[in-house]
N, C-alpha and C positions, 0 to 999 in steps of 0.2 A: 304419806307413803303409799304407793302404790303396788299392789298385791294381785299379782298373777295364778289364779287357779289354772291345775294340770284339768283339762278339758278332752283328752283324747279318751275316747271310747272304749277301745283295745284295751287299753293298760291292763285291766284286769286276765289280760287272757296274755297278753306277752313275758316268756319265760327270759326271763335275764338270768339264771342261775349258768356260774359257768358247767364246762362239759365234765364230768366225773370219768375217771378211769379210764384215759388214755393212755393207749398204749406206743410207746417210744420203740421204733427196732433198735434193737443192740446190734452194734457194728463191734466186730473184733479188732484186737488192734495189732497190728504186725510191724515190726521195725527189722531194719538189722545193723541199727546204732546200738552198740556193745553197752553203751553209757547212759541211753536211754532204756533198754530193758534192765538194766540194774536200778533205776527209776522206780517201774513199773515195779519190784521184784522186792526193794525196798520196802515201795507203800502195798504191799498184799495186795496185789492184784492178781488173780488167778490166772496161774501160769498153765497155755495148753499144750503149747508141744516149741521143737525148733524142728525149720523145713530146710534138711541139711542137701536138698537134691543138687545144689549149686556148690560143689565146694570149696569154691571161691565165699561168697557170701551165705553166710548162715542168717534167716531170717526166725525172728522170735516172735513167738504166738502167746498174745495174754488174751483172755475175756472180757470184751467190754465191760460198757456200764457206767455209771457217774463215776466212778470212782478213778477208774483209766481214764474215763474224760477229761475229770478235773488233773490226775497228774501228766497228761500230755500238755494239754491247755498252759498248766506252769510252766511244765519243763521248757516251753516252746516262748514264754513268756517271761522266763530268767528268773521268777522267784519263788519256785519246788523248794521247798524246806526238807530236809530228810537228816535221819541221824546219821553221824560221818560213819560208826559202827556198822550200822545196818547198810549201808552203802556200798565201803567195803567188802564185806561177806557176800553183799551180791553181787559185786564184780567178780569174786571170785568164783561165785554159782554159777555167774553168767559162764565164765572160760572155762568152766568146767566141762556146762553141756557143749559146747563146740567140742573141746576136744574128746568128749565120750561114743 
């Protein structure tokens, strides 16, 4: 059997460790699918505002983060689980703030 020694010089000095504490920017997430911010509103995702300037369409403002990521990512992906309860109740949160 034939046995290769590692022979590079460096080695001792080349850092392989990966990068510690990187930071990700948080992107907000804004829809003005009625049925996807009940989604979002569901899974506790921090609700910021609605931008009612269009009264036509009212656009809903949650705060990113993995957590809006991953239920966008489902919703958009067809298999968001959510309780039917908490669903409901946030449809009905959602109609609420349009018409407030």
């Amino acid at each position: 059997m034939d046995t290769m020694k590692d022979t590079n010089p460096l080695k001792p000095y080349i850092k392989t460790a990966e990068p510690v504490g990187v930071i990700k920017e948080v992107v907000n997430k804004s829809t003005k699918d009625l049925y996807l911010a009940a989604a979002f509103h569901a899974e506790r995702c921090k609700f910021i505002g609605i931008d009612k300037t269009d009264r036509t369409r009212m656009v809903f403002q949650f705060e990113g983060g993995e957590l809006a990521d991953r239920v966008e990512r489902q919703w958009y992906e067809g298999v968001l689980v959510v309780s039917a309860t908490d669903y409901a109740a946030s449809i009905r949160t959602c109609k609420s703030l349009i018409h407030s």
